[in-house]
C-alpha positions as CSV (number, residue, x, y, z in Angstrom):
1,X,0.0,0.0,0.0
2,X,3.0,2.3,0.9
3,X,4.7,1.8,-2.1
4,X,2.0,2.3,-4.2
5,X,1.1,5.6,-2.7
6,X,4.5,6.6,-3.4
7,X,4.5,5.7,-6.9
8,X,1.4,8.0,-7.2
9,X,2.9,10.7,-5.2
10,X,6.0,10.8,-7.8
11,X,3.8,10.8,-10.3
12,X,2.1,13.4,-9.4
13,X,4.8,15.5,-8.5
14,X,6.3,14.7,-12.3
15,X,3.2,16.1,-14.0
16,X,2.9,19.2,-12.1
17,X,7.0,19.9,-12.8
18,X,6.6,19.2,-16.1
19,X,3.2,20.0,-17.6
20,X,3.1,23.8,-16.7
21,X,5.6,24.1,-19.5
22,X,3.0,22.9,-22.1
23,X,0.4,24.2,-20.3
24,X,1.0,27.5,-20.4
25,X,2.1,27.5,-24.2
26,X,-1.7,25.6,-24.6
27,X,-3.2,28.9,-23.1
28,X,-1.6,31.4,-24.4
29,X,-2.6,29.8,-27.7
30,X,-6.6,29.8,-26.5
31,X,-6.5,33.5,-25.5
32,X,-4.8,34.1,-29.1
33,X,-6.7,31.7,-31.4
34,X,-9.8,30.7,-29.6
35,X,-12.6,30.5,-32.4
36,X,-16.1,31.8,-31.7
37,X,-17.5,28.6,-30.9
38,X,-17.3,28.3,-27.3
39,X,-15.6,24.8,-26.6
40,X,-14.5,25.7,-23.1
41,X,-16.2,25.1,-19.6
42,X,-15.1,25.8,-16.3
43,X,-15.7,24.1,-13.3
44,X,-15.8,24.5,-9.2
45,X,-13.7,21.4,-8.0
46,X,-14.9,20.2,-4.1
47,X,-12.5,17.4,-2.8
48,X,-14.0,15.2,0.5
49,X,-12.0,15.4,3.4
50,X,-9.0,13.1,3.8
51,X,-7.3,11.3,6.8
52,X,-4.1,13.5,7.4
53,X,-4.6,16.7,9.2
54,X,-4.1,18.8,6.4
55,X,-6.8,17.4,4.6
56,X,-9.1,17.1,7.3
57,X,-11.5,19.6,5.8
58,X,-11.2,19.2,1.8
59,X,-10.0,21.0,-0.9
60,X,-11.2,23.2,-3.5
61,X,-9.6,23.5,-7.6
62,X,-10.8,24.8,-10.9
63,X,-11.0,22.9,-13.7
64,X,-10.2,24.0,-17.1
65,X,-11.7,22.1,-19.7
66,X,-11.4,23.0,-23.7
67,X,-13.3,20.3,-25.5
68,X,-12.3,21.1,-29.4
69,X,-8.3,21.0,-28.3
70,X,-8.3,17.9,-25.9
71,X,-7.2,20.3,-23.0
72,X,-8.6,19.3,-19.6
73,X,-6.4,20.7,-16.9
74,X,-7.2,21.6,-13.1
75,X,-5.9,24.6,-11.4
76,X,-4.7,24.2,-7.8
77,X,-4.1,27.0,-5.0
78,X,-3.1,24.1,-2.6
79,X,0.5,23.3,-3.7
80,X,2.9,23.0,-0.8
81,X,6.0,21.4,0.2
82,X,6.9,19.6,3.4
83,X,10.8,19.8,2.1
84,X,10.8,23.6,2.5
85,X,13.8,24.7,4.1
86,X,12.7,25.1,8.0
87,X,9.1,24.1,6.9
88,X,7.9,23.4,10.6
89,X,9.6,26.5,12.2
90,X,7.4,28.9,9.3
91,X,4.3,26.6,10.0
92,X,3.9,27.3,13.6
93,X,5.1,31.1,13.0
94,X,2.4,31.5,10.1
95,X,4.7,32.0,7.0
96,X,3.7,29.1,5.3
97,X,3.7,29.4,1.2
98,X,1.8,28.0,-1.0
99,X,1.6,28.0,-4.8
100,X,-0.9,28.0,-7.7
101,X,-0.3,24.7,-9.6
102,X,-1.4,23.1,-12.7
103,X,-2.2,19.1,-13.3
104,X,-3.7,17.3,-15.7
105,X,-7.2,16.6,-14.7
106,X,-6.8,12.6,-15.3
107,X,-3.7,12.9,-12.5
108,X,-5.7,15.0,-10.2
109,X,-8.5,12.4,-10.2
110,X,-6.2,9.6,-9.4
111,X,-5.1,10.9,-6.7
112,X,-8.4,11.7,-5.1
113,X,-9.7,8.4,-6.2
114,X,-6.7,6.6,-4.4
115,X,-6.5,8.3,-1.6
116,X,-10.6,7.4,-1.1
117,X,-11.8,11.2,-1.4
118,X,-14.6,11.9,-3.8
119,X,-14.4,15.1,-6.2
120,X,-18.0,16.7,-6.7
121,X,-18.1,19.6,-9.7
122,X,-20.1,22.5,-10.3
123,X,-20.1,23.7,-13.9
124,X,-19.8,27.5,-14.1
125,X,-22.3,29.5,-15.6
126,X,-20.0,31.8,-17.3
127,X,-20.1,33.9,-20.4
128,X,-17.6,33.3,-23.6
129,X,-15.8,36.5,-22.7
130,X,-15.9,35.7,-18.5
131,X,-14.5,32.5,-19.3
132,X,-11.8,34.6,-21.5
133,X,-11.1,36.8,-18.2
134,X,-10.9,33.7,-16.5
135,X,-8.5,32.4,-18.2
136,X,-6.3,34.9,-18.4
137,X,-6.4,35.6,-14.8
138,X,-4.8,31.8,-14.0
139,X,-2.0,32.4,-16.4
140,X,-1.0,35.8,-14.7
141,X,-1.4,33.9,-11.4
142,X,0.8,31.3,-12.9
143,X,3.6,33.2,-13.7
144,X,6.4,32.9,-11.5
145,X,6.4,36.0,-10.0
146,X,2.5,35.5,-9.3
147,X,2.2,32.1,-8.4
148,X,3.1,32.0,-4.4
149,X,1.1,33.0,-1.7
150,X,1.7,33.2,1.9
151,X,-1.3,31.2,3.1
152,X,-3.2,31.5,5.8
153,X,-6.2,28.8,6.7
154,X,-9.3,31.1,8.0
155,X,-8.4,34.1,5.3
156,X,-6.2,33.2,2.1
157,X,-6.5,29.3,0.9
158,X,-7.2,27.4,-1.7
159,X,-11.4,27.9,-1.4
160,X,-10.9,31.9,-0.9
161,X,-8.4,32.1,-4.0
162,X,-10.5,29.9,-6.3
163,X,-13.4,32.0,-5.6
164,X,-11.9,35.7,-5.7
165,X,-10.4,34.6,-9.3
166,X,-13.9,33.4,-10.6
167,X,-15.8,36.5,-8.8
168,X,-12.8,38.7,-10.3
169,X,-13.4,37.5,-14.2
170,X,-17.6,37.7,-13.8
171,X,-19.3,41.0,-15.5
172,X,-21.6,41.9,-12.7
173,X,-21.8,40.8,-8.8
174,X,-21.9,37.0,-7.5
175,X,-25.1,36.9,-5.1
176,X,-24.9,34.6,-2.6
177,X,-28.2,32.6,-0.5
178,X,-28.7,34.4,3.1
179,X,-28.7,31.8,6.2
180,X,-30.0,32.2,9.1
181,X,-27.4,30.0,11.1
182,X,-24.2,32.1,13.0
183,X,-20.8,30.1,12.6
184,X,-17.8,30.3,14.1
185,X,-14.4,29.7,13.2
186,X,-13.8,27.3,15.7
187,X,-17.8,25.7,14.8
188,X,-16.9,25.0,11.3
189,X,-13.3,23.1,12.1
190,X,-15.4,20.9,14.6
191,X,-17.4,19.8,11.9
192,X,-14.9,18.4,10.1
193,X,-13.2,17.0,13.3
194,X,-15.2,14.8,14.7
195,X,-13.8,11.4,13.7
196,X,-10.3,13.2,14.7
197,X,-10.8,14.2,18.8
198,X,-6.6,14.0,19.0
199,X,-6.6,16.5,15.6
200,X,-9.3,18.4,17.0
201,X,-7.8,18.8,20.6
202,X,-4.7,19.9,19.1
203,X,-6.1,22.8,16.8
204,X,-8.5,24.1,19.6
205,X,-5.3,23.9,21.8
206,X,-3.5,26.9,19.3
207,X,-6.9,28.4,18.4
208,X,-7.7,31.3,20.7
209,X,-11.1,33.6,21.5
210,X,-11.3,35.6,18.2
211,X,-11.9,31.5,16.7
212,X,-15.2,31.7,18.7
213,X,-16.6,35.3,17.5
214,X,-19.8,34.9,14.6
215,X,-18.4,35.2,11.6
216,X,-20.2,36.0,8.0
217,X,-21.2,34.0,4.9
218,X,-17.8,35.2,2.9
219,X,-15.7,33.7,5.8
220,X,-17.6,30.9,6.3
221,X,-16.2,29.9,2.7
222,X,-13.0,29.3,4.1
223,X,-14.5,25.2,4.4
224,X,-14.2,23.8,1.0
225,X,-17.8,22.6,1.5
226,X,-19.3,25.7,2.8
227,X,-17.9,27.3,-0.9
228,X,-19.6,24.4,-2.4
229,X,-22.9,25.1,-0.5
230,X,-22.9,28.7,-1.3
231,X,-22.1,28.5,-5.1
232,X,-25.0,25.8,-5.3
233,X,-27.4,28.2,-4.7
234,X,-25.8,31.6,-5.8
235,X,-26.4,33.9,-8.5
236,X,-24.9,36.5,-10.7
237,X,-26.4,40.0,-10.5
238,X,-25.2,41.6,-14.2
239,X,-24.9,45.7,-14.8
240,X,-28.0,45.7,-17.1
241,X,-30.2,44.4,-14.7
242,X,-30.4,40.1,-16.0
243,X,-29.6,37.7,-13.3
244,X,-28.3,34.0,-14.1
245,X,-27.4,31.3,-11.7
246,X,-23.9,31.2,-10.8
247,X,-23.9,26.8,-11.1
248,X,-25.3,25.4,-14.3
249,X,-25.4,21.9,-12.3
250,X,-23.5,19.9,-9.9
251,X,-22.1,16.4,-10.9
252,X,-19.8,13.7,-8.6
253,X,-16.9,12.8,-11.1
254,X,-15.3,11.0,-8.6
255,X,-17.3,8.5,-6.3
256,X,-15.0,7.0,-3.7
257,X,-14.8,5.8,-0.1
258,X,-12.5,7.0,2.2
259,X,-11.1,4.0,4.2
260,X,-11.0,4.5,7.9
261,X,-7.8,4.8,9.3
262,X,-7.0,2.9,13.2
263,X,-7.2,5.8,15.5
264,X,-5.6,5.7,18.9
265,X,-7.8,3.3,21.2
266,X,-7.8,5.8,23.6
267,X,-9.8,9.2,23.1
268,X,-7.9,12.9,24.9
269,X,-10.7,13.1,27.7
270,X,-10.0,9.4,28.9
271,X,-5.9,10.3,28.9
272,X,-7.3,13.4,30.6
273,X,-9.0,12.1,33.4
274,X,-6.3,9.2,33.5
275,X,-4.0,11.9,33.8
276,X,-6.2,13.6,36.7
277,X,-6.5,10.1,38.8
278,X,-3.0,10.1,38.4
279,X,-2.6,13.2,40.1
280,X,-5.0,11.9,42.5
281,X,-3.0,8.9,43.6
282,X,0.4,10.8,43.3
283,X,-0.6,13.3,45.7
284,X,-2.1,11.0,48.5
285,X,1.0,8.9,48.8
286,X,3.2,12.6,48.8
287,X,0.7,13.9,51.9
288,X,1.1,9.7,53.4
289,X,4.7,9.7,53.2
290,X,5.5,13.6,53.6
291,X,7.6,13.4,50.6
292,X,7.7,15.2,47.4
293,X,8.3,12.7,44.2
294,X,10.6,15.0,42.4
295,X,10.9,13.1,39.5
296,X,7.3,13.4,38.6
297,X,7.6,16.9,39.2
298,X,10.1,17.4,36.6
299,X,8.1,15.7,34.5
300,X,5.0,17.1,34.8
301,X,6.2,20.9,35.3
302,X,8.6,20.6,32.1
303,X,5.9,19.1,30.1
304,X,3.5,22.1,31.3
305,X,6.3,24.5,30.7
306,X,7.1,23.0,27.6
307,X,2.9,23.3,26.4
308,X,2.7,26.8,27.3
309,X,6.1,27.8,25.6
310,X,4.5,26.5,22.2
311,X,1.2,27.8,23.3
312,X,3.1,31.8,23.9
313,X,5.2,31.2,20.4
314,X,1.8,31.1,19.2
315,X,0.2,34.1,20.6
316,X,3.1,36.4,20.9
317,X,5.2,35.9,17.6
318,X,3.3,33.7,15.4
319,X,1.0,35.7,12.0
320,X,-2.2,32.8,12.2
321,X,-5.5,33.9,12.7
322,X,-6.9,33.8,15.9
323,X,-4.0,32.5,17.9
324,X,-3.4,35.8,19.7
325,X,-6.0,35.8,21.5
326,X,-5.8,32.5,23.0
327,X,-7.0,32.6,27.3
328,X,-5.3,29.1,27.3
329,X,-2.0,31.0,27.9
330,X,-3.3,31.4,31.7
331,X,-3.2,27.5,32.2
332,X,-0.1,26.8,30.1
333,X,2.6,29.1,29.9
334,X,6.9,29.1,29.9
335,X,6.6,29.8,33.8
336,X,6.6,26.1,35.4
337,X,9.8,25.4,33.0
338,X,11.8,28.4,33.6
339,X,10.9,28.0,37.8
340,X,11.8,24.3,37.8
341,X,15.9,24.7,38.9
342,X,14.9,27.2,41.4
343,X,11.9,25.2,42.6
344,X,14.4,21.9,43.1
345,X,17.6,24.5,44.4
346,X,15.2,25.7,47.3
347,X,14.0,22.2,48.2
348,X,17.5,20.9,48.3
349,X,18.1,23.9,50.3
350,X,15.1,23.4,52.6
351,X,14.1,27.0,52.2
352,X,10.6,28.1,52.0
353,X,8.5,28.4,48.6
354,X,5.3,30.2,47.8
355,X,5.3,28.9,44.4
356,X,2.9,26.2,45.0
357,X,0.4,28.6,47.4
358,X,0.4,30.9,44.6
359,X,-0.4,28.2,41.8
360,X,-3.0,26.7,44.0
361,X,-4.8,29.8,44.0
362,X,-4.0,30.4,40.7
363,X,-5.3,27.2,39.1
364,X,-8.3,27.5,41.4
365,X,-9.5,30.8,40.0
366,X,-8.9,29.2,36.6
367,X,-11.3,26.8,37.0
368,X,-14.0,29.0,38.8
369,X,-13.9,31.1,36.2
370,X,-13.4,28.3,33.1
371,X,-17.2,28.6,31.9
372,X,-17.0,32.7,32.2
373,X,-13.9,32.8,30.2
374,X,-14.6,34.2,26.4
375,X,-13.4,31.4,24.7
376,X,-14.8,28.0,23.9
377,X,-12.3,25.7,25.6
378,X,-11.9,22.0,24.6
379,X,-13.3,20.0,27.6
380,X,-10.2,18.4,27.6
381,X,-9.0,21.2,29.5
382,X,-10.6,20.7,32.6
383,X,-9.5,17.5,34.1
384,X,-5.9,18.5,32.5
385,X,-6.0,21.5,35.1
386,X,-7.5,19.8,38.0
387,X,-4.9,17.6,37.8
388,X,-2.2,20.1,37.8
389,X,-4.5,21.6,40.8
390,X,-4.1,18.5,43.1
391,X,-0.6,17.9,42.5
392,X,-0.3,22.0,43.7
393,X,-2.3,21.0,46.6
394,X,-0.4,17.8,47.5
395,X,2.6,20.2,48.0
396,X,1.3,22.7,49.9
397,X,0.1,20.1,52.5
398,X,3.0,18.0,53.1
399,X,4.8,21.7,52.9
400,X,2.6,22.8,55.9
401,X,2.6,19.4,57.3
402,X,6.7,19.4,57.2
């Protein structure tokens, strides 16, 4: 299975390296001889969700189809590369780039087809010279100076790139259906999580409060399948007054299954509460024995330390959306790692500490005030911070015992 999803991989990689060559001779050569007969069709491309992370909530293309010269190409705002020099580092920091590529529609298919993700299109309803405009606004974002795009999921993606160029080559205004529903951010990603609680636990970990504000029916397009919706339904308002719809029809050109992958057996809240009982049991046999099991506090204070490091990377330096205002920064932050020596220095030294008073008051007020806060915090969260709450506790009572 491996292999062959390599094979396909390098196949794909060797038609999008090698095919833009041709293709863009093929297009220049439409704009300049196209004949009045209109042979060419253009179409909305919605992928189904895959089973890595970054495909956890689709994809969206446009296909470019030109039925008197054979051409049948699909434009794609989703090329990246994981070999990118320091590719993680400019993840987490939000300078991720993508590129506008161009495959061969039978490749394209292929690879959704293998991987077990089906393709649904929508045929534009587009005028000869719209399609024209079209056209020529993919070959100016293909050029090399044009083709990459710092990306950035809620704002600037594949769905919001492939829309603004369609909406950008129509003669009029794109109308789209009202909806009474409010979404959020953080709503829509939970849609397509829910078969992923490990996936999901770890975005709403990074995601802060401005994930959980309403947010309009242009942003809700960010979700390849909330484009899809829209377009269904949507119309084009022209300058003279005419209105057309925007989706001639919809059609499922690739019907696949996606097969399930084996998930961890165990789900975050159980490895949460696990992690609280731990706690639990920890901190009795500290208060029974009057004795502090340092190794489990280095453990547990680096890994905390270690959490809220990522956690302020995110909200102080990093360029995403919505990670700067993240309240989890209050639970998990650089201050339990940076303490630690000092907090084993003055135990060694038998001298008195506050530190564990204070973050038992601290963590207390955290949880009092957890359903107040104005963010929508995984539930994860809460037996994650009563367990860092009892191990405070234990301290402080042996501490006073002592």
């Amino acid at each position: 299975m491996k292999k062959k999803l390599v094979f396909l991989c390098w196949v794909v990689l060797i038609s999008c390296l090698f095919s833009p060559v041709r293709v863009r001779g093929e297009i220049s050569d439409n704009v300049e001889k196209m004949p009045q007969t209109d042979s060419i069709q253009f179409s909305l491309l919605t992928c189904a969700p895959g089973n890595e992370i970054y495909a956890l909530f689709g994809h969206t293309a446009i296909r470019y189809q030109n039925f008197s010269r054979g051409v049948d190409l699909v434009f794609n705002y989703g090329m990246f590369s994981f070999n990118t020099p320091h590719f993680v580092y400019r993840f987490v920091k939000g300078e991720t780039d993508y590129q506008l590529g161009i495959t061969p529609y039978p490749y394209f298919e292929s690879e959704y087809a293998f991987r077990g993700s089906s393709v649904y299109q929508q045929i534009l309803n587009l005028t000869y010279s719209e399609k024209m405009s079209l056209l020529k606004l993919l070959q100016d974002n293909y050029l090399p100076e044009n083709r990459i795009y710092r990306y950035n999921y809620f704002y600037d993606n594949c769905t919001t790139r492939a829309r603004d160029q369609i909406e950008k080559s129509i003669q009029g205004q794109v109308v789209y259906p009202s909806v009474s529903w409010h979404k959020t951010f953080r709503g829509i990603v939970h849609e397509f999580t829910k078969g992923s609680p490990w996936d999901e636990l770890g975005i709403d970990l990074c995601l802060g409060a401005e994930a959980d504000k309403p947010i309009d029916i242009r942003q809700q397009m960010f979700a390849p399948f909330y484009m899809r919706y829209f377009a269904q339904d949507a119309y084009i308002q022209t300058p003279d007054g005419g209105r057309r719809p925007l989706v001639l029809r919809e059609e499922k050109i690739v019907d696949a299954e996606l097969e399930a992958e084996s998930s961890w057996g165990i789900s975050p809240m159980v490895t949460a509460t696990l992690f609280l009982l731990l706690n639990v049991i920890i901190g009795f046999f500290q208060w029974k024995k009057q004795t502090i099991f340092w190794g489990w506090d280095i453990l547990l204070y680096a890994a905390q330390g270690i959490a809220g490091c990522i956690i302020a990377f995110l909200f102080f330096v990093s360029s995403h959306p919505t990670v700067g205002s993240n309240w989890l920064l209050v639970l998990f932050n650089p201050l339990p790692l940076f303490y630690l020596p000092f907090m084993i220095y003055r135990e060694l030294k038998h001298k008195k500490d506050l530190y564990h008073t204070c973050n038992l008051v601290y963590l207390t007020l955290f949880i009092v005030l957890f359903p107040f806060l104005p963010q929508d915090f995984n539930l994860t969260v809460l037996p994650l911070a009563l367990g860092l709450l009892v191990n405070a506790a234990s301290h402080v009572l042996v501490l006073n015992k002592k």
